[in-house]
Every structure is written in structure tokens, then in C-alpha cells.
MARMARVO-83547 format. One record per residue (C-alpha): x, y, z. Coordinates in Angstrom, 1 decimal, padded with zeros to 4 digits. Example, Ala and Ser with C-alpha at 12.3 -4.5 7.8 and 13.67 -1.06 7.14 Angstrom:
# residues 2
PAZA        u        v        w
PAZA    012.3   -004.5    007.8
PAZA    013.7   -001.1    007.1
***
This chain:
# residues 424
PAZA        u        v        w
PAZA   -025.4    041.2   -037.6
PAZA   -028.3    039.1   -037.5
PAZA   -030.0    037.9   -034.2
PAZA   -031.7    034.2   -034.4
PAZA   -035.1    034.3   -033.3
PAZA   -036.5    032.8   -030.4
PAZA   -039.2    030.5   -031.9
PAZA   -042.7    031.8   -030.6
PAZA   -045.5    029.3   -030.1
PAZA   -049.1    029.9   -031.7
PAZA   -051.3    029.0   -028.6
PAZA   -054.6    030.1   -030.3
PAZA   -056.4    032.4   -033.4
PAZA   -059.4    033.9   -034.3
PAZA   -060.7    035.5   -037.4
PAZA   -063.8    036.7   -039.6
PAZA   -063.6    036.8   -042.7
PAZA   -065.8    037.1   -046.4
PAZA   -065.3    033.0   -046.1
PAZA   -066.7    032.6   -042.6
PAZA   -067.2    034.3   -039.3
PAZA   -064.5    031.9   -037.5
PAZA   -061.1    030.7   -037.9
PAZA   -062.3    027.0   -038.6
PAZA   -065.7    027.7   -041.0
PAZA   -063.1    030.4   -043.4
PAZA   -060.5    026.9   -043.9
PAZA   -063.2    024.8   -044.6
PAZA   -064.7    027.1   -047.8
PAZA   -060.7    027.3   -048.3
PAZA   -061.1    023.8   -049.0
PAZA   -063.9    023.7   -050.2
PAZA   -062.6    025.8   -053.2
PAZA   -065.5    028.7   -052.3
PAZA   -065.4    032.5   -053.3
PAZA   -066.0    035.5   -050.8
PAZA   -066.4    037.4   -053.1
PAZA   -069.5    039.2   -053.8
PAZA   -071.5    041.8   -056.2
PAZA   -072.2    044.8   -054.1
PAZA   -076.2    045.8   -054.3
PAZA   -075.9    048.6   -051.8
PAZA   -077.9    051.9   -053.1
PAZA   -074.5    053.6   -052.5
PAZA   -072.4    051.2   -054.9
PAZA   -074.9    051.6   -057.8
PAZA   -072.7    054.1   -060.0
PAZA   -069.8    053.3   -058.9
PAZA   -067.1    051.2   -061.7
PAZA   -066.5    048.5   -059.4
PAZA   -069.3    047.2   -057.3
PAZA   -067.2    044.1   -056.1
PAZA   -065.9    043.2   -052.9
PAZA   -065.6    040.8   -049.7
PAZA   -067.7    041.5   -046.9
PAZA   -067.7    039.6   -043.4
PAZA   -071.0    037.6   -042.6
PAZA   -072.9    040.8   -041.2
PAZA   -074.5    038.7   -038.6
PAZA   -071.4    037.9   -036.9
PAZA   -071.7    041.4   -035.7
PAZA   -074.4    040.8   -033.6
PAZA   -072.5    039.5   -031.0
PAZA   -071.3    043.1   -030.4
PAZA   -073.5    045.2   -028.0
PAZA   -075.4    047.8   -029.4
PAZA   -072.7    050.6   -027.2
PAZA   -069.7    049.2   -028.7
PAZA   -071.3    049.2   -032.5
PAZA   -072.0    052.6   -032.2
PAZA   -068.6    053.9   -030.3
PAZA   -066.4    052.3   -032.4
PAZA   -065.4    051.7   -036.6
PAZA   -066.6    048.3   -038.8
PAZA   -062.6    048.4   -038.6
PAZA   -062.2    048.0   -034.4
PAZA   -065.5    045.6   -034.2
PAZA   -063.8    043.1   -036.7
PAZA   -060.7    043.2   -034.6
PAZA   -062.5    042.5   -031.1
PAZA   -064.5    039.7   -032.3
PAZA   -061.2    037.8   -034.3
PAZA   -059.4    038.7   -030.7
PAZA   -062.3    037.2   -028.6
PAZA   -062.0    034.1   -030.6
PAZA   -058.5    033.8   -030.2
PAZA   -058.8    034.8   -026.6
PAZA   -061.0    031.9   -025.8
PAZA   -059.0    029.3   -027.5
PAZA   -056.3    030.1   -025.5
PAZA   -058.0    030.3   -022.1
PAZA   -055.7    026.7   -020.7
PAZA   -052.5    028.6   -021.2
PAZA   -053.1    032.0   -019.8
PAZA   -054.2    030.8   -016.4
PAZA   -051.9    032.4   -014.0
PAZA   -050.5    035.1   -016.5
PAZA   -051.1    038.5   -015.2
PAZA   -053.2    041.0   -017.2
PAZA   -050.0    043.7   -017.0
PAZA   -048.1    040.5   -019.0
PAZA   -050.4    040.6   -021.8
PAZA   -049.5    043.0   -025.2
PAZA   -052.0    043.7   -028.2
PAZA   -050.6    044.3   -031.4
PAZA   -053.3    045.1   -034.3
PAZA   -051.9    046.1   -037.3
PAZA   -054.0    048.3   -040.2
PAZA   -053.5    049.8   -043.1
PAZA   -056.2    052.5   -042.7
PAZA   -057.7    052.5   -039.8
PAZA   -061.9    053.9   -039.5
PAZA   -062.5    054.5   -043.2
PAZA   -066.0    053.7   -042.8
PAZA   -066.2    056.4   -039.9
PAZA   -064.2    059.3   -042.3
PAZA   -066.4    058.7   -044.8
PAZA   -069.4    058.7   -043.0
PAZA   -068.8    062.2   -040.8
PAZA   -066.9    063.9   -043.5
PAZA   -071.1    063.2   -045.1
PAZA   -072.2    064.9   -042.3
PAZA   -070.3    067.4   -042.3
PAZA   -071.1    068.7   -045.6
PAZA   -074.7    067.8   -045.4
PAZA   -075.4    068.9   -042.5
PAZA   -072.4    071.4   -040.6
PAZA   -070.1    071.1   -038.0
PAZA   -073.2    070.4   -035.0
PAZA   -074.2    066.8   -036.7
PAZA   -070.4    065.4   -036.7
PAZA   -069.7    062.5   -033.8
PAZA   -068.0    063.8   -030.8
PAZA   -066.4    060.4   -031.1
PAZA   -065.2    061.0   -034.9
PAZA   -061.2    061.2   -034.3
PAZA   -061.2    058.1   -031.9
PAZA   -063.3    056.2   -033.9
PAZA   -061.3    056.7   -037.1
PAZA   -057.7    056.9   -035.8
PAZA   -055.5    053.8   -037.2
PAZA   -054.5    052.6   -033.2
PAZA   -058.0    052.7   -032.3
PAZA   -058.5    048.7   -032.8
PAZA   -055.6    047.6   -030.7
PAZA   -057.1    050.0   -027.8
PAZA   -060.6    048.8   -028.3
PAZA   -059.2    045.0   -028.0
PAZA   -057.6    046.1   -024.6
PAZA   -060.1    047.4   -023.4
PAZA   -062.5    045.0   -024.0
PAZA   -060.4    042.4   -022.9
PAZA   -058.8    044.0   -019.8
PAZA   -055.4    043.6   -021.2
PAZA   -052.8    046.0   -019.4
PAZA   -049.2    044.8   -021.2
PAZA   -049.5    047.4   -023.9
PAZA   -050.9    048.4   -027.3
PAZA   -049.0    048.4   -030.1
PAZA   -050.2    049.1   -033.8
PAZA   -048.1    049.1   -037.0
PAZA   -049.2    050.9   -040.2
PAZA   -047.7    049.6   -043.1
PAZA   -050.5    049.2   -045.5
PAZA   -051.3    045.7   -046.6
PAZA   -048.0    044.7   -044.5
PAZA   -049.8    045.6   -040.9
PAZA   -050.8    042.5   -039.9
PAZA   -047.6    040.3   -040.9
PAZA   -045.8    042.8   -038.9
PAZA   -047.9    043.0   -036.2
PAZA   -047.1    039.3   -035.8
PAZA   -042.8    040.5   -036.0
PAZA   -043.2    043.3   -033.3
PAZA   -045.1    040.8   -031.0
PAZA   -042.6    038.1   -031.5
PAZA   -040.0    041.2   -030.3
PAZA   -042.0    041.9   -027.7
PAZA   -041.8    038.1   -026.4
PAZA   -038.2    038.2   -026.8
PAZA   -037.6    040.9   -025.1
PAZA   -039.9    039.5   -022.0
PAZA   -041.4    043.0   -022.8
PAZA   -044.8    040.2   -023.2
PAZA   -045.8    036.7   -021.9
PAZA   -049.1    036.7   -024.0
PAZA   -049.8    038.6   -027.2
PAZA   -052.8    038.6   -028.3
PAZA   -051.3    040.0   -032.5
PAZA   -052.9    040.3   -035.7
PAZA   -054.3    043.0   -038.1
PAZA   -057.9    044.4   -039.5
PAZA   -059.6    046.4   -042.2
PAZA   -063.2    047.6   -043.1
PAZA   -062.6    049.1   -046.4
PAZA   -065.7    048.2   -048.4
PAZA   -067.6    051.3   -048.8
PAZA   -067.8    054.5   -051.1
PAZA   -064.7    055.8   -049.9
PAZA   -062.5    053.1   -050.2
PAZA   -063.8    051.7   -053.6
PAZA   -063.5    055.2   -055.3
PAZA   -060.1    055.6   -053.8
PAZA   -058.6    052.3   -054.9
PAZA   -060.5    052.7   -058.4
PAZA   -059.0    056.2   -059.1
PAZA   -055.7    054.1   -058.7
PAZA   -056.5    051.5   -061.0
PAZA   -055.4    049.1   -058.6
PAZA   -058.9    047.6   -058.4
PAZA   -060.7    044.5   -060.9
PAZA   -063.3    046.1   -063.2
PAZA   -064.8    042.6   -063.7
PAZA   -068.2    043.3   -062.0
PAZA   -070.0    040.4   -064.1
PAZA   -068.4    037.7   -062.5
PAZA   -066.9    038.4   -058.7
PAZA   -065.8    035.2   -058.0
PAZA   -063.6    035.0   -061.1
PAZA   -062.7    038.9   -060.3
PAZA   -059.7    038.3   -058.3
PAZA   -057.0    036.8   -060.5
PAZA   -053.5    036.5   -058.4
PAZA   -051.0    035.3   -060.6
PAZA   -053.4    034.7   -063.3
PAZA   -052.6    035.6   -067.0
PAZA   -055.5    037.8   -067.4
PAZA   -055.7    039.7   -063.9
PAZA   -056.4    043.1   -063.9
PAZA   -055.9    044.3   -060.6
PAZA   -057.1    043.5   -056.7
PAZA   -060.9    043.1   -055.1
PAZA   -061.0    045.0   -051.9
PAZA   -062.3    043.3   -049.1
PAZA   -062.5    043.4   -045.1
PAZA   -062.2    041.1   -042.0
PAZA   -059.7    040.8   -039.5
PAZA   -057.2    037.6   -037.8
PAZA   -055.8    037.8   -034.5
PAZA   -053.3    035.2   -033.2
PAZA   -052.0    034.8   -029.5
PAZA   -048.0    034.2   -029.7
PAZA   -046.0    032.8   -026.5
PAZA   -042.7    032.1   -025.6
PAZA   -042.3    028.5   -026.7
PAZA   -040.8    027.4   -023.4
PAZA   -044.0    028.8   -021.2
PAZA   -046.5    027.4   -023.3
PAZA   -046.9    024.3   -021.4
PAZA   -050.8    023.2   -021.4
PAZA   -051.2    022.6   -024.1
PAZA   -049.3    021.7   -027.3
PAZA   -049.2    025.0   -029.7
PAZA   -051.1    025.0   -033.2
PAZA   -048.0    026.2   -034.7
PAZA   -044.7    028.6   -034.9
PAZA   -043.8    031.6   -035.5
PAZA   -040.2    030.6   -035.9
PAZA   -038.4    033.9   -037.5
PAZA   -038.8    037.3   -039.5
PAZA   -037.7    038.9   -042.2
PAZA   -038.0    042.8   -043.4
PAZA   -037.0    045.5   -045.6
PAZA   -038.0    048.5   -047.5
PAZA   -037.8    049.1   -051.3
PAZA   -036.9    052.7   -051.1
PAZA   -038.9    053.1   -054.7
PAZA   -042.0    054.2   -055.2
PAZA   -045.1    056.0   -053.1
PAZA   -047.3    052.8   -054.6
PAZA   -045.2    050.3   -057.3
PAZA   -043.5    047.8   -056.2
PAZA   -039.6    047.5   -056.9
PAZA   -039.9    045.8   -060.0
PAZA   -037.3    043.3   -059.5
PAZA   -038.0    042.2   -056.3
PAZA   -034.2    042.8   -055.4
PAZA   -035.7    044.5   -051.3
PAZA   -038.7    041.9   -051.7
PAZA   -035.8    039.2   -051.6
PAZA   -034.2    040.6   -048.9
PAZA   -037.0    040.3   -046.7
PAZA   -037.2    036.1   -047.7
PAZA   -033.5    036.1   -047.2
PAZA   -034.0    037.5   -043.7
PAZA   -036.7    035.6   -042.5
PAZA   -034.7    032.4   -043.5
PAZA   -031.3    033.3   -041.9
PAZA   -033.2    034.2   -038.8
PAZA   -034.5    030.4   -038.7
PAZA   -031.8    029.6   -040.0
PAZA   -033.2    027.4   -042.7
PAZA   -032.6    026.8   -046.4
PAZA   -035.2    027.0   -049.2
PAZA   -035.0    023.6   -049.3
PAZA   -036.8    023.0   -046.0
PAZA   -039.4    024.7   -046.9
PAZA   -042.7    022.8   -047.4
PAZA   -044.5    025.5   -049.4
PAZA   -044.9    029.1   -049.9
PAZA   -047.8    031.4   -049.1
PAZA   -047.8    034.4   -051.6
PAZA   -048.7    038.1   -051.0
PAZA   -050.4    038.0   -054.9
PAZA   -052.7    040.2   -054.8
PAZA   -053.6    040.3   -058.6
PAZA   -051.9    043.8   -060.0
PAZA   -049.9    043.5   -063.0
PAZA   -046.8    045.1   -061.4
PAZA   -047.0    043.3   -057.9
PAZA   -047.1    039.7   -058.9
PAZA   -044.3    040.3   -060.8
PAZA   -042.1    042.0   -058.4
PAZA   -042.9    039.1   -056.0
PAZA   -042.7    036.1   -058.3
PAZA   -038.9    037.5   -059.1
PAZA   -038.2    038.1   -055.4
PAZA   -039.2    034.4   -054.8
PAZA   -037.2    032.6   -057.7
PAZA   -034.3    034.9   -056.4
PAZA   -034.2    033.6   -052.6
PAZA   -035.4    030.3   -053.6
PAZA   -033.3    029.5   -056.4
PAZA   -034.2    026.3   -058.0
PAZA   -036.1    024.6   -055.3
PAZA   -038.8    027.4   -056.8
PAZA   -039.3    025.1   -059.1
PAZA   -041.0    022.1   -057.0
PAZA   -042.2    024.0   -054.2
PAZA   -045.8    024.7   -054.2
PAZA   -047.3    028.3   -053.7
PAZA   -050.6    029.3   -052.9
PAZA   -052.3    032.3   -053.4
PAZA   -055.4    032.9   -051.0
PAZA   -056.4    036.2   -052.6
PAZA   -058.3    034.6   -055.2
PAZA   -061.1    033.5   -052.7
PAZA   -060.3    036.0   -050.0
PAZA   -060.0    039.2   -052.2
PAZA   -057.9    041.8   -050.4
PAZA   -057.9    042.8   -047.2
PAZA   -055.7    045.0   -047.0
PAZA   -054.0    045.4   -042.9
PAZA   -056.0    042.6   -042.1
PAZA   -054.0    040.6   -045.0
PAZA   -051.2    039.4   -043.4
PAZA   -053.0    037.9   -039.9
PAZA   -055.8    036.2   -041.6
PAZA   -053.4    034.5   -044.2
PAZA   -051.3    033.7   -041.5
PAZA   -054.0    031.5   -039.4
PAZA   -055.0    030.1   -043.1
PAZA   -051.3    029.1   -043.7
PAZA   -050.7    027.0   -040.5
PAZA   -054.1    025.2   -041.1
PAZA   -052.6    024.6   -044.2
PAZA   -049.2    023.2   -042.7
PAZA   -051.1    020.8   -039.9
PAZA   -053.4    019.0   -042.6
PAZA   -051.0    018.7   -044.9
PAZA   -052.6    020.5   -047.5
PAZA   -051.8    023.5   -050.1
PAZA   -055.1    025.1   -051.2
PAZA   -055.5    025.5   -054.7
PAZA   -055.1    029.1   -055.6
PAZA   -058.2    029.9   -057.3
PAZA   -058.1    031.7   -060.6
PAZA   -054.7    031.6   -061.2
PAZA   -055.1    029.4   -064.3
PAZA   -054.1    030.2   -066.8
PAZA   -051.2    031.0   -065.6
PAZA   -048.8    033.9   -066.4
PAZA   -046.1    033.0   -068.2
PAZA   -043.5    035.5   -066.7
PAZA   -044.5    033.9   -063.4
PAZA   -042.2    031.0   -063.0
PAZA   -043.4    029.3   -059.5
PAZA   -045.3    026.1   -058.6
PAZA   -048.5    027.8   -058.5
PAZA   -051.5    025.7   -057.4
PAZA   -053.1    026.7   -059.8
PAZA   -055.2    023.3   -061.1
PAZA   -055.7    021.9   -057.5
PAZA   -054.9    021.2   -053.7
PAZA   -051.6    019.6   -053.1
PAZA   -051.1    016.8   -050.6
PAZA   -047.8    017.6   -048.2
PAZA   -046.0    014.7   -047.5
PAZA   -045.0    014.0   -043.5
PAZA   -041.2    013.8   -043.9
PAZA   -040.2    015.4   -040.6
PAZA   -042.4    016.4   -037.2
PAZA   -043.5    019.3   -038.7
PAZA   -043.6    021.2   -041.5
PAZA   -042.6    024.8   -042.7
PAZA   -043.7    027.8   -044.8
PAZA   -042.6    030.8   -046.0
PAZA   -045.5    033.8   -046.0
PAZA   -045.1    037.0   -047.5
PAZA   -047.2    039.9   -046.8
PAZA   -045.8    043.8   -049.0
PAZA   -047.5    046.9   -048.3
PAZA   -047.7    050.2   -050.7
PAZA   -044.9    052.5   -049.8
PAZA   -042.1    049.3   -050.5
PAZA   -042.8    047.9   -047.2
PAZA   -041.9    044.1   -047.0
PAZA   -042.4    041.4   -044.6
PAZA   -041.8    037.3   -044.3
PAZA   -042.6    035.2   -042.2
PAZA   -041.3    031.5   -041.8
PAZA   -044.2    029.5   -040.1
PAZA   -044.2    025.8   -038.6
PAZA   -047.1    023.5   -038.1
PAZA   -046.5    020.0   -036.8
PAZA   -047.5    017.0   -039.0
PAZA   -050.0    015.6   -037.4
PAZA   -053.5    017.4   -036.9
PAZA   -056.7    016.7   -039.1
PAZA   -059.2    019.8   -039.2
PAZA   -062.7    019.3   -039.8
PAZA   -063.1    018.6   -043.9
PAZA   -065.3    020.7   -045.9
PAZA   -068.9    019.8   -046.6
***
């Protein structure tokens, strides 16, 4: 038997990401239609098949002192700086709340890739006396969440789910458990990744899960799109802070988290399900929880990352749930510009998609056009789309699916009534 959620209020968010090094500069090149995307130049890339990816702005890591950059993984320094953002932003509302009361919950699919790599180097080049003392809590998947906590002085627990490119979504369902469960006043709850190097691109490559198309990086990622030929990797990190909607009193909340849905496919170490039929489950879930109907959704936020298989899976999983009000409701796709990031997917996407619910305004999904035929959803593919403000506030449905069959959705509110800053 299902239990109803307890709606939990977004009070604040940070993020970096290869569209900006804040929350509010990565919606505006949403808007603005912009690519993250990049060629990679780095000596190390030179031979490899791909030479594509996303990268944060590197100078957005300068904030970090130079102790913290060298004790801890690209993967834990994206993580503190999306967590200090969302930390300040929510300074009016956690006034009062003891430090014990406050969870983190960073979600990743890897953990300190950039850190294996880089002692495993030493290690053969140079024996066992010239690897970091600090390698294993560097590189260990929970070591975000801790670094977060300690940075921040939060005492209410650290909690990190690993569920490949499904970490952050459910990162964002264990802290709304936590809340429920007054296990948590505050959680600070997101995901992150820093899978751009050597490592990760061979990896992913030797998979063929990865775009070959190094001539043109902004047209590279293809979610949805008739002629995609796989995901661009890519790193950052989103962390939101999630309250009990009846203690977050000063000030009104960005958003909801009003319910979530999971499940497992049960199929295959890397495919997807190719029917969707555990994908579905997870909508079907997250709706019954808030208790709503397809029809009061406002929009959908696809997983889509651009593999042949994946889109698929999901597109089916979606017309399932969703029946015919598929056919009206519009879906976005933020890969295209974003690329993949991998645990830090589902957190990042997340902030994006409420931004998206207060202005009223469905990003085009870039590079979906032309569009596959055996996709039948109201991909954005041509342009934005204009949300009309039929009731206080409005709803979407986000869905974040990790290798291994592991499925999340979210259902996501915004009220009606905010306009962000408009791209330049």
C-alpha cells in the first residue's frame, strides 16, 4: 500500500554547471538556447575517439582554498560549491534550526574518477611511495556528502545514494524521507560528478554509449533526435535544500517536491527495459503518491540522454503512464545543451525544471529535430513553449534512470508567478 507524500518545500538551490557557475547564469543560457558543450584540447584527449564533453567554468573553482583542492576530488569540490550556494540562499529559513537537524544527501554515480585515474598513474609510473595517502577518501562515492558536512558544520547526517545517473533524483526521494520521518528539518540534497577525463571517456567509449561526433560538439548531443548516436559526458553538480512545507515560514518556497516514484527493471547490467513497462511504474508511482492525474501535469522533463535504446525505453514508459494527454503535453530534454552528467543529472535538472515551472516556460530541447519517428511525445523540439497560468501553480513530472534498471520520478511544483532574470 502506497503512503501519500508529505509535500516538501524547495527553500533554496545551488549549482555549476558547463552552462554557468550558478543556479541563475545556467537558466539564463537555457534560454538563451546556448551549448555546454565543448571540443576537448587537453594533451591527454588528443588520441582519444571522442574529445567532447561539458566542463564547469574552471574559474569557479577558485573560490575553493588551495587545502580543500588538493584533499578532496573535482567530484566533492563541485558538490561544496553547488551546496554553498544553496546554503546561502536559504540563510532566512534556517535561523533557529540546530546544526544536529540538518541532513546532507549527495547522490553520485561514480564518485573520485578523476582521483582513481590519477593515482592508479602513479602508481605504475612511479610505485607504491608516490600514491596519496589520501587516495581511498578522496575517491570513495560518499566522500562529497562528507566533505559538504564538514564544510558546512552540518551534524543531521550524511547520506549518499549510488544509482548511476539516478543518484541525484534520488538523493532528492531519501531527503524527502528523511523530512517525513522528522529524521531532518533542513536537507541540504542533490547529486555530483567529475567524469571528464581519460578514464571516464575511454570507459564510456569502450561502451559505445558515447557521441563520436567530435566536429561539431554542440550538435553532439542528440536526445530524442532521429540521428543521435549516443550521450556526451559531462560534469557539475546541483544541490537543493528541501523543508517540511509547514516550517518553511520566512519565506515563500521556490517550489515542491510534492511526491516520488521508483522501481527497478530487473533486466540488464546497462540496457534499459526496452518497453519501459518498470520505467512506467516509477511515473505511475510518483503520480499516485501526489495523487495527481496526467492531466494535471503542465509538462514533462525527460531523462533523454541520446542512446538509441534509452530514449526509446523512456518515450514508451511515458506514452504508457500518460496515455493520451502525451500527446499535448510538452517535454523537454536538457541533455542537448547540458550533455550528461551522470549522478549529478537528476539535481541539476531538477533546479532547471522548477525555473522552468515559475516562468512559465518549457526550454526548447536542443537538437532533437528532426525528430525520431518512434518517439511519439510533444517534444520541444522547434522552440520554447509559453505555460499558461491556469491554477496557482504549476506541475511537472521529471524522470532521472540509471544503468543497472534503476528508475526514479519526480513530480515537481512551482507557483505561477515568478519572473527570473531573461537571457541576454
Amino acid at each position: 500500500m502506497r503512503t501519500p507524500a508529505n509535500r516538501s518545500a524547495v527553500v533554496g538551490w545551488g549549482s555549476i554547471t558547463p552552462l554557468g557557475a550558478d543556479a541563475e547564469q545556467t537558466w539564463i543560457n537555457v534560454q538563451a538556447e546556448r551549448s555546454g558543450v565543448q571540443r576537448l584540447t587537453d594533451p591527454w584527449a588528443e588520441d582519444l575517439s571522442v574529445c567532447i564533453g561539458g566542463r564547469v567554468p574552471e574559474s569557479a573553482l577558485d573560490q575553493l582554498t588551495p587545502l580543500i583542492r588538493r584533499r578532496s576530488d573535482r567530484c566533492a569540490q563541485l558538490a561544496i560549491l553547488a551546496a554553498r550556494q544553496a546554503w546561502a540562499m536559504v540563510e532566512p529559513q534556517r535561523l533557529g534550526i540546530d546544526p544536529s537537524r540538518v541532513a546532507v544527501v549527495i547522490g553520485t554515480g561514480i564518485g573520485g574518477l578523476t582521483t582513481m585515474h590519477e593515482q592508479h598513474l602513479q602508481l605504475t609510473t612511479g610505485g607504491p611511495s608516490r600514491v596519496n595517502p589520501l587516495t581511498v577518501p578522496m575517491l570513495i562515492p560518499d566522500a562529497p556528502a562528507g566533505q559538504v558536512a564538514i564544510d558546512l558544520q552540518l551534524k543531521g547526517g550524511a547520506h549518499t545514494p549510488v544509482s548511476a545517473c539516478a543518484s541525484g533524483a534520488e538523493a532528492l526521494m531519501l531527503a524527502q524521507m528523511l523530512l517525513n520521518d522528522h529524521r531532518a528539518d533542513l536537507v541540504l540534497a542533490g547529486g555530483t560528478e567529475a567524469p571528464v577525463n581519460r578514464l571516464g571517456l575511454v570507459g564510456f567509449s569502450a561502451m559505445r554509449a558515447l557521441s563520436s561526433q567530435n566536429e561539431d560538439p554542440s550538435q553532439a548531443s542528440r536526445p530524442y533526435g532521429a540521428n543521435r548516436d549516443g550521450f556526451v559526458l559531462s560534469e557539475g553538480a546541483g544541490v537543493l535544500a528541501l523543508m517540511r512545507d509547514s516550517d518553511a515560514v520566512s519565506l515563500p518556497p521556490l517550489g515542491w517536491l510534492l511526491a516520488c516514484g521508483s522501481s527497478s527493471d530487473a533486466h540488464h547490467i546497462v540496457a534499459p527495459e526496452p518497453q519501459g513497462l518498470q520505467a512506467s511504474r516509477a511515473i505511475d508511482d510518483a503520480l499516485l503518491r501526489a495523487d495527481l492525474k496526467p492531466e494535471d501535469l503542465s509538462s514533462v522533463q525527460a531523462h533523454a540522454t541520446g542512446t538509441t535504446l534509452g530514449d526509446l525505453a523512456e518515450a514508451r514508459a511515458l506514452r504508457r503512464s500518460l496515455g493520451t494527454t502525451a500527446d499535448q503535453l510538452p517535454v523537454s530534454a536538457p541533455k542537448g545543451q547540458l550533455g550528461h552528467l551522470l549522478g549529478g543529472a537528476g539535481a541539476v535538472e531538477a533546479i532547471i525544471a522548477l525555473q522552468s515551472l515559475r516562468q512559465g516556460l518549457v526550454p526548447r530541447s536542443l537538437n532533437a529535430d528532426p525528430l525520431d519517428p518512434e518517439v511519439h511525445l510533444a517534444v520541444t523540439t522547434t522552440g520554447s513553449v509559453e505555460l499558461t497560468a491556469t491554477s496557482s501553480q504549476r506541475v511537472l513530472l521529471k524522470n532521472a534512470f540509471g544503468f543497472g534498471g534503476h528508475n526514479i520520478s519526480l513530480v515537481l511544483a512551482a507557483p505561477a508567478c515568478s519572473t527570473p532574470a531573461q537571457p541576454d
